[in-house]
N, C-alpha and C positions, 0 to 999 in steps of 0.2 A: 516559692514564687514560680509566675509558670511563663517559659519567653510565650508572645504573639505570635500564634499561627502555625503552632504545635499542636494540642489534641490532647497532650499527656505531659506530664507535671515536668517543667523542667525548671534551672535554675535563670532570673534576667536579671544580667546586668545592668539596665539601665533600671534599677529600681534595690530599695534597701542600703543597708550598712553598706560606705565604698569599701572599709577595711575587709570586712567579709568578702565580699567579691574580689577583691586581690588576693586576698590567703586562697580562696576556693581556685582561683587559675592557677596563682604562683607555685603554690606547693606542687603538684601535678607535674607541672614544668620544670621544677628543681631536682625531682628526682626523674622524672627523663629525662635532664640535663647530666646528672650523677652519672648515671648508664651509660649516656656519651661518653662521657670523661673516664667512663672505669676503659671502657676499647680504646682511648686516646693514652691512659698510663699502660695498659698492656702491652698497646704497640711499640713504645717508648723505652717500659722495662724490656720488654726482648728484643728489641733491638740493639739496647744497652749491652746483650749479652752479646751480643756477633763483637762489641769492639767501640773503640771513639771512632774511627774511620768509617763504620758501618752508623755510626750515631750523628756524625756531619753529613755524608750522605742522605743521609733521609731526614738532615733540617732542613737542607738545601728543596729536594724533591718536594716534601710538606709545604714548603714554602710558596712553589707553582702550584701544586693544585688549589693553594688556599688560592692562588691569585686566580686562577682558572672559578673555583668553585662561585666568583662575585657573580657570573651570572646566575647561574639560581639563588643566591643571594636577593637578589632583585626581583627574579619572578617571586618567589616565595611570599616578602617582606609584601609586597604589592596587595599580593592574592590575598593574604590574612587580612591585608584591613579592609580592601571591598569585601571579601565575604565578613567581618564584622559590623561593617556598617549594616548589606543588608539584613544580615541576623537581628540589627538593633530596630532595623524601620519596619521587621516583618515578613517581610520577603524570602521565604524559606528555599523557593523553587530558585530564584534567581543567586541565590550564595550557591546552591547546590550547583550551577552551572558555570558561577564562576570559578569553585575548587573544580571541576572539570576541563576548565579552559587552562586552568593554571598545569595543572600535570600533563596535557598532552604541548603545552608551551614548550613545558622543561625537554622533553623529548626531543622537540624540534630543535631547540636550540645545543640543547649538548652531544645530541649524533655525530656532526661533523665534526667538535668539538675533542671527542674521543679518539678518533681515525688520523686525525690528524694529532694528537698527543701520544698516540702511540708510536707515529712512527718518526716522528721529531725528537723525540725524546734526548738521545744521543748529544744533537744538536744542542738542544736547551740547556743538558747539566754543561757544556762545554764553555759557554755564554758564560756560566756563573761560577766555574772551576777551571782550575787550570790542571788539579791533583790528577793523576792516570785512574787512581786507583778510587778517587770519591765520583766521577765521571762513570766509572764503569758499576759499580755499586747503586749509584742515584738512576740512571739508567735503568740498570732492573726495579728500583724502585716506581718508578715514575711510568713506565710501563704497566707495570701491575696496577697499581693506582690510576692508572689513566681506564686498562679492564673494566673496572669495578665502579669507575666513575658517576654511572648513572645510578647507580643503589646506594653508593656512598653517598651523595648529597640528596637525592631523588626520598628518601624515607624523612630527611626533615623535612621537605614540601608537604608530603602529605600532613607531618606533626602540623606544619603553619596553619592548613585546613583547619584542622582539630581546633587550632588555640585561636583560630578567629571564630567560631561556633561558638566559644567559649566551652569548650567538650575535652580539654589537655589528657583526660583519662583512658581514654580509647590510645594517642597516639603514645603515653606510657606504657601501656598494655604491649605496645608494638616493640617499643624502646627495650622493654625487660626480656622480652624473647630474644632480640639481636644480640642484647648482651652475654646472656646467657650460652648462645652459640658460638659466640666470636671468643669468650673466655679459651674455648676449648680448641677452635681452629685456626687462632693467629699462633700459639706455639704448634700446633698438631703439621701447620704448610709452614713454619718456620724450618723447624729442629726434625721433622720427619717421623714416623713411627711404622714399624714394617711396612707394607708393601707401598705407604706413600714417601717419595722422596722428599729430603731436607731441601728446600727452594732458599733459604737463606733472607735475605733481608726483603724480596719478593715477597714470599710468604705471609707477610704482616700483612699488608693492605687487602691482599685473597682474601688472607683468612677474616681482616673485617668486613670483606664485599661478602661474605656467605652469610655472616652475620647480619647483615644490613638487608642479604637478598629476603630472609626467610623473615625480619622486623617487617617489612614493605608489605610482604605477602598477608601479614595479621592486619595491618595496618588497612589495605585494599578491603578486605575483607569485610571488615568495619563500615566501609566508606557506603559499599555493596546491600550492608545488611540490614539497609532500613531501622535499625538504633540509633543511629543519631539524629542531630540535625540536619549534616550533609547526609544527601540522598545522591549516590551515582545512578547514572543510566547509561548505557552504553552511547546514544545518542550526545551524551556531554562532552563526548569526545571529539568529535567534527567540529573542526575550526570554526568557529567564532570571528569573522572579520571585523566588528564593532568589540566585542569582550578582550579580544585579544590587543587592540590596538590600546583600548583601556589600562588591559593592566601594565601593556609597555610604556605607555607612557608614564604611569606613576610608578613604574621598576626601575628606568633606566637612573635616576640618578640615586638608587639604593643600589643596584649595581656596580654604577660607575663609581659613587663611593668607595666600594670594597673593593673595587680595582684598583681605584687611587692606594689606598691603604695598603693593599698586599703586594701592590706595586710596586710602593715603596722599603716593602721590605725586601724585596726582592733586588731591589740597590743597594738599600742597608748590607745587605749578604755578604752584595760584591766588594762594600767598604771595608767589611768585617772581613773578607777571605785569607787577605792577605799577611792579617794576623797568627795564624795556623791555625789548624785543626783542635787545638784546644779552646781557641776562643768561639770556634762556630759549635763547638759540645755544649761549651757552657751555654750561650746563646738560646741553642737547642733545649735544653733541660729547660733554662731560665725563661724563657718564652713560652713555652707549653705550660709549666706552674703554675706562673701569675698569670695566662689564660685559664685555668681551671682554678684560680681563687675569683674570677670574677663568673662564677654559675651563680648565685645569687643574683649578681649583676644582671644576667643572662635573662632568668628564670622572670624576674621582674622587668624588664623590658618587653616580654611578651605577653605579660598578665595585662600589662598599662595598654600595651599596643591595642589588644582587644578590649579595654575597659573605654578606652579615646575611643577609637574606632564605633563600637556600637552603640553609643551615648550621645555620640554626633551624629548617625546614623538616626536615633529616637528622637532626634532635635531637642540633647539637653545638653549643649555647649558646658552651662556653670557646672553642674555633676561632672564631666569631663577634666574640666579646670581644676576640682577638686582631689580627682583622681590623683592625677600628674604629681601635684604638689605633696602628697600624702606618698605615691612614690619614691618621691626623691630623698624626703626624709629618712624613709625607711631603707634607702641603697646603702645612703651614705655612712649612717650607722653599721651597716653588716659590713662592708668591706674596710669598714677603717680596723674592726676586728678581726676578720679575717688576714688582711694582710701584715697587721701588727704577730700574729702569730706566727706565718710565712718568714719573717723578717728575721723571729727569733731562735728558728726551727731549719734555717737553710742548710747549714753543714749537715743537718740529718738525711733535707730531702735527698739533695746534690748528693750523699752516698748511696742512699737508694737505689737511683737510678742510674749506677753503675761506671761514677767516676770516682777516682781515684787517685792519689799519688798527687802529681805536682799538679793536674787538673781541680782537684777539691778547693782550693783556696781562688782560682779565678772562678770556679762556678759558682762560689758562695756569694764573692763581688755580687758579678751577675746577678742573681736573683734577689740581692740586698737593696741593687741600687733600682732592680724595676718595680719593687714594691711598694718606692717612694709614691712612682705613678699611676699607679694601680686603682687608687678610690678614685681619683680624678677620670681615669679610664674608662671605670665600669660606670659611673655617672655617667659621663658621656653616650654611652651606649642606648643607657633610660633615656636621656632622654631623646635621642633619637629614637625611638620606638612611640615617644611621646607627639613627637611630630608627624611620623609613619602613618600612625591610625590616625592623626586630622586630616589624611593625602598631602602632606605637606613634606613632600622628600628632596629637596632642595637644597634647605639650607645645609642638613648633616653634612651632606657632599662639600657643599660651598666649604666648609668650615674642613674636612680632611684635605681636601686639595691646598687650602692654603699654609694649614699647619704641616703635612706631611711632606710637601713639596718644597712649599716657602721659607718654611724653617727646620723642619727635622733635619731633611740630607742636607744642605749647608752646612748647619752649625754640627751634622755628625763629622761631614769630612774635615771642616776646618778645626774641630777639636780634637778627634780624633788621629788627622794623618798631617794637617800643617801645621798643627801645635806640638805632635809630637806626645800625645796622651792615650795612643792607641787605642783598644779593647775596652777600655773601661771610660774614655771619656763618649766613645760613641754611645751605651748603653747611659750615661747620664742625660747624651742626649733626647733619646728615646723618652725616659724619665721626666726631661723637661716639656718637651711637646706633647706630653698626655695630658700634665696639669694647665696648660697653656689653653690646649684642646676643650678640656672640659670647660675650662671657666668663659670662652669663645661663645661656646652653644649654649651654656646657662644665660649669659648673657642677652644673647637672641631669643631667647625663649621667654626671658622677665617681659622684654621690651616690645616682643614682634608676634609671638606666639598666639595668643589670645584674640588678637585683630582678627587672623586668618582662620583661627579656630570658628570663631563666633559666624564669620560669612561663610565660612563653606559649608555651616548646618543648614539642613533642610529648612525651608520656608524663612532664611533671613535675609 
């Protein structure tokens, strides 16, 4: 099939098998989500090696940048679905300038961003530690990580470009070199080898920023080289006063969501800290896993994202409607597998990655009791991605702020520290507001979804 206003055969979503057109995005994306996830286990496994102290430190640090990274979060999520929709109505030049507006966005927004994360640093692990020694640790982490900032989140903007073309193979292509580089230089700025010095827990985040610099550089290149759909021009780059105010409006409350979210974990922490350093390991381990059992989850939220998106853009509402539904089917099935295996396999992973001794038995908790909430989780995710591409970024938000805020931190501190159920009743907590969460947005999405779908297509 050939999209509209192309020249040379390309694949359209708004037309054909839905199930085809999800395999053809999703796969793509699953396995540039892998590559992600194989630099998120390397930094993880070696840092496991510095220590548990060297491994709270850097959940703590991991934790701020996640909350830091909501705002490209939001430019991103925004950019993929106007350049999906125009991909879907035709408009080839106008997608190509809005992934143009979108990365010289990211730039503006995360410059100060940086400068100011580097040199707060100190300050922030202080906020969320009281340990001398995970302060000074997290510190150099967050630091580093703060460096590297723009390339570490800056290369999945460009992926979002890709995956709203419906093009996921160009920003794979990108994905497999970072990883490839990053295998070699998170231990090489870790642990040192001649004449480069051992940088210690620092080292990790470098070493994925080199990998992420030289992913971006294949990825640009692409963008550049007239093969795809998006066409750069240097010209794309001058602010946009109409494109730009466009996609902040439809980013800020996909941002603001993931602020709420990361927000809140970043209280969860401070609820968790006081438990010691073995409950923020587990935590650690346990929250990065059941993050990396929902890539499926992942992978398919941005197939759907660009299947809504350019379908509503062709003004075909009911093939959108279909999409979605045929989505969620298909989540719920893969991760109710996935995590049943996770569930059964935790004392494996939890040694893996480098604990031990009387730590092994609360990180196995941990990762037992988060995988309860895990299908509900990665649901959740689709179908925000489902709402994303109709420009409907609202409710997700609505619906994290009031489970994350309204009920998560409550019922973690009241179960956790005035019931007297510490570590592990907080981590049910979590567990509870995921399936709470999911069934909130499924909800709004039977009943509200489709109303908004159907009027924000062209010509209704």
């Amino acid at each position: 099939m050939s999209a509209r206003g192309t020249g040379k055969a390309r694949y359209d979503y708004t037309q054909g098998p839905i199930r085809r057109g999800l395999v053809r995005l999703s796969v793509p994306v699953f396995f540039e989500l892998i590559f992600w996830n194989i630099d998120s286990i390397l930094e993880l496994f070696w840092v496991g090696r510095l220590g548990a102290t060297a491994l709270a430190a850097m959940s703590l640090g991991f934790m701020v940048i996640s909350a830091v990274r909501s705002v490209g979060m939001g430019v991103r999520t925004s950019g993929q679905a106007l350049v999906a929709q125009r991909i879907g109505a035709g408009d080839l030049d106008d997608a190509s300038l809005v992934a143009g507006q979108t990365i010289v966005l990211q730039y503006i927004l995360f410059a100060p961003i940086v400068i100011a994360g580097i040199a707060g640093a100190p300050w922030i692990m202080s906020l969320i530690s009281a340990d001398p020694e995970i302060i000074r640790l997290g510190t150099s982490y967050l630091r580093a990580s703060f460096a590297a900032l723009i390339f570490i989140d800056g290369i999945f903007t460009l992926a979002a470009m890709f995956r709203g073309a419906g093009e996921p193979g160009f920003s794979l292509a990108g994905m497999t070199v970072n990883s490839i580089v990053a295998f070699m230089t998170i231990p090489l700025l870790a642990f040192g080898a001649g004449p480069i010095p051992a940088l210690g827990i620092a080292g990790t985040p470098l070493g994925l920023g080199v990998g992420r610099i030289i992913g971006y550089s294949v990825m640009m290149a692409f963008l550049f080289s007239g093969k795809c759909r998006i066409r750069l021009r240097l010209g794309y780059f001058i602010p946009r006063p109409a494109h730009i105010f466009r996609i902040l409006t439809l980013g800020w409350p996909v941002g603001g969501q993931n602020l709420l979210e990361r927000g809140a974990n970043l209280v969860l922490i401070g609820i968790l800290s006081p438990f010691g350093g073995i409950a923020l390991a587990a935590w650690g381990v346990g929250n990065r896993v059941s993050h990396m059992s929902r890539m499926p989850g992942f992978a398919l939220q941005g197939a759907v994202r660009t299947m809504v998106g350019q379908n509503i853009g062709g003004n075909r509402p009911d093939r959108a409607r279909k999409a979605a539904w045929a989505t969620l089917g298909v989540v719920f099935l893969i991760l109710t597998a996935t995590t049943s295996l996770l569930f059964t396999w935790a004392e494996q992973i939890i040694l893996f990655f480098g604990m031990s001794g009387e730590a092994v038995p609360t990180g196995v908790i941990c990762l037992q009791i988060l995988c309860v909430g895990t299908v509900f989780e990665g649901t959740r995710r689709v179908l925000s991605g489902i709402f994303e591409g109709a420009s409907q970024t609202k409710p997700p938000m609505i619906i994290e702020a009031v489970i994350r805020w309204g009920f998560l931190l409550p019922l973690a501190y009241a179960v956790g520290v005035t019931l007297g159920h510490g570590a592990e009743g907080i981590w049910w907590a979590v567990a509870g507001s995921q399936i709470i969460g999911g069934l909130a947005l499924f909800t709004w999405f039977v009943f509200g979804w489709r109303r908004q779908a159907y009027r924000g297509a062209p010509g209704a």
